[in-house]
FIDO-539923 format. One record per residue: residue number from 1; z, x, y of N, C-alpha, C in turn. Coordinates in nm, 3 decimals. Atoms other than C-alpha are relative to their C-alpha. Layout:
num:n.c3:n.c1:n.c2:ca.c3:ca.c1:ca.c2:c.c3:c.c1:c.c2
NUM:Z:X:Y:Z:X:Y:Z:X:Y $
...
//
This chain:
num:n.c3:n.c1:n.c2:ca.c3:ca.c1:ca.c2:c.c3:c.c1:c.c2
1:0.128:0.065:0.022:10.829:11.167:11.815:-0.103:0.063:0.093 $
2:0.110:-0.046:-0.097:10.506:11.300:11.928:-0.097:-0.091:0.064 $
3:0.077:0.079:-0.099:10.355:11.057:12.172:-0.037:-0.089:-0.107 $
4:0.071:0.093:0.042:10.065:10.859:12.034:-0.025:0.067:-0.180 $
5:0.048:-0.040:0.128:9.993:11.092:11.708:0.059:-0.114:-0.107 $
6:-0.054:0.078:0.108:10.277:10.859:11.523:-0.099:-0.112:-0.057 $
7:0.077:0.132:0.043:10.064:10.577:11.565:-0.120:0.012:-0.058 $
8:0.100:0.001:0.053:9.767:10.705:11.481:-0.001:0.045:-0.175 $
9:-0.082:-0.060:0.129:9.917:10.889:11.150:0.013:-0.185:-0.049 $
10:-0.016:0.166:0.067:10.035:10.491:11.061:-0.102:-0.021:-0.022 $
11:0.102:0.028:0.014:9.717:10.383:11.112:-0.121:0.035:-0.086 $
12:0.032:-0.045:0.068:9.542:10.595:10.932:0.016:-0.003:-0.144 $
13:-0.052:0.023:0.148:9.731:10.543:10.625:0.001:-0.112:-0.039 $
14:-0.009:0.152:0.040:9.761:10.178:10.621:-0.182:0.001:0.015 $
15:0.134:0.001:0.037:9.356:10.223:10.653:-0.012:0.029:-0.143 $
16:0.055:-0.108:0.124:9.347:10.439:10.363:0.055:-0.130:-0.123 $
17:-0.014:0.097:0.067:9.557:10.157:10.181:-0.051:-0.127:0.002 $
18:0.127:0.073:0.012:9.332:9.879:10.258:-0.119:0.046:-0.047 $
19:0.081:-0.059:0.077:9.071:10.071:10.177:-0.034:0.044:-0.140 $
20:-0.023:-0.017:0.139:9.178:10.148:9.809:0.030:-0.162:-0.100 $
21:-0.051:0.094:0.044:9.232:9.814:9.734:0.109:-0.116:0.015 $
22:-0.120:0.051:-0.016:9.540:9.706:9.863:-0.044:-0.158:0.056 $
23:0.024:0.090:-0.062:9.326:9.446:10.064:-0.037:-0.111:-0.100 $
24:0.062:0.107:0.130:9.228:9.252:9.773:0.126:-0.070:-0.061 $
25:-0.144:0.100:0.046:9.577:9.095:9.694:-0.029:-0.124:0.071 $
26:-0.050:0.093:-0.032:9.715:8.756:9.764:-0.022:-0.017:0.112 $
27:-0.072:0.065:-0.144:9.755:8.546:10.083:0.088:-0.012:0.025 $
28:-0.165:-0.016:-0.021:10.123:8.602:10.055:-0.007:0.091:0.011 $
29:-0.044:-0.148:-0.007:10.108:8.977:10.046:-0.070:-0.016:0.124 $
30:0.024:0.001:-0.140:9.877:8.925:10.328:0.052:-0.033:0.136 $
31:-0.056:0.093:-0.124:10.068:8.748:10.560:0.138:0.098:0.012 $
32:-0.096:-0.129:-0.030:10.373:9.009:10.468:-0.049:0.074:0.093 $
33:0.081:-0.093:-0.101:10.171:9.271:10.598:-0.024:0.000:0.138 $
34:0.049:0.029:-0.108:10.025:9.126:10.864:0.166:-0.037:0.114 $
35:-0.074:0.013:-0.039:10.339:9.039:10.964:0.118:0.108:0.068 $
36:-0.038:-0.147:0.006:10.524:9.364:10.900:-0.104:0.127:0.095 $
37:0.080:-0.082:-0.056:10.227:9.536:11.083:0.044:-0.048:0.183 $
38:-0.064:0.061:-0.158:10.329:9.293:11.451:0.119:0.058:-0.028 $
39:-0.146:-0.036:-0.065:10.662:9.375:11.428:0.016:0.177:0.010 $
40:0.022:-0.173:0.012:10.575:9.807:11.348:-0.101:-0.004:0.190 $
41:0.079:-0.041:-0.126:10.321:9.766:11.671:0.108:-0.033:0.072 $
42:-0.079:0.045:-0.106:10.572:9.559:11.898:0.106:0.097:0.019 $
43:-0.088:-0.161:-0.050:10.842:9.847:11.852:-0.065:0.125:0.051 $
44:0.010:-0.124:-0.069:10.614:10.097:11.925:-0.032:-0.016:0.133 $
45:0.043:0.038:-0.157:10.500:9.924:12.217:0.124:0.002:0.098 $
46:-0.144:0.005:-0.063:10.880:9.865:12.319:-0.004:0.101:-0.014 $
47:-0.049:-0.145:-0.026:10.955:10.223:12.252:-0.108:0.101:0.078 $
48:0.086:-0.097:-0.152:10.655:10.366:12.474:0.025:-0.077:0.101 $
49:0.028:0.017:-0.123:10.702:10.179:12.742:0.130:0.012:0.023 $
//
């Protein structure tokens, strides 16, 4: 893994999919997500530090 690029690469893409639409679903897909997005940060946070 290259440092911080991973995260920003994620980020970037899960922008690009909000951005196309993706954000316009449900309050159940939202709360997936949102959910699925804490637990993707909290590992990377555990695995940098």
């Amino acid at each position: 893994m290259g440092g911080t690029g991973v995260i920003d690469q994620f980020l970037e893409v899960f922008t690009r999919y909000i951005d196309s639409g993706f954000g316009l679903l449900g309050g159940e897909v939202a709360f997936i997500a949102t959910t699925l997005i804490v637990i993707d940060v909290t590992l990377a946070a555990l695995f940098w530090s």
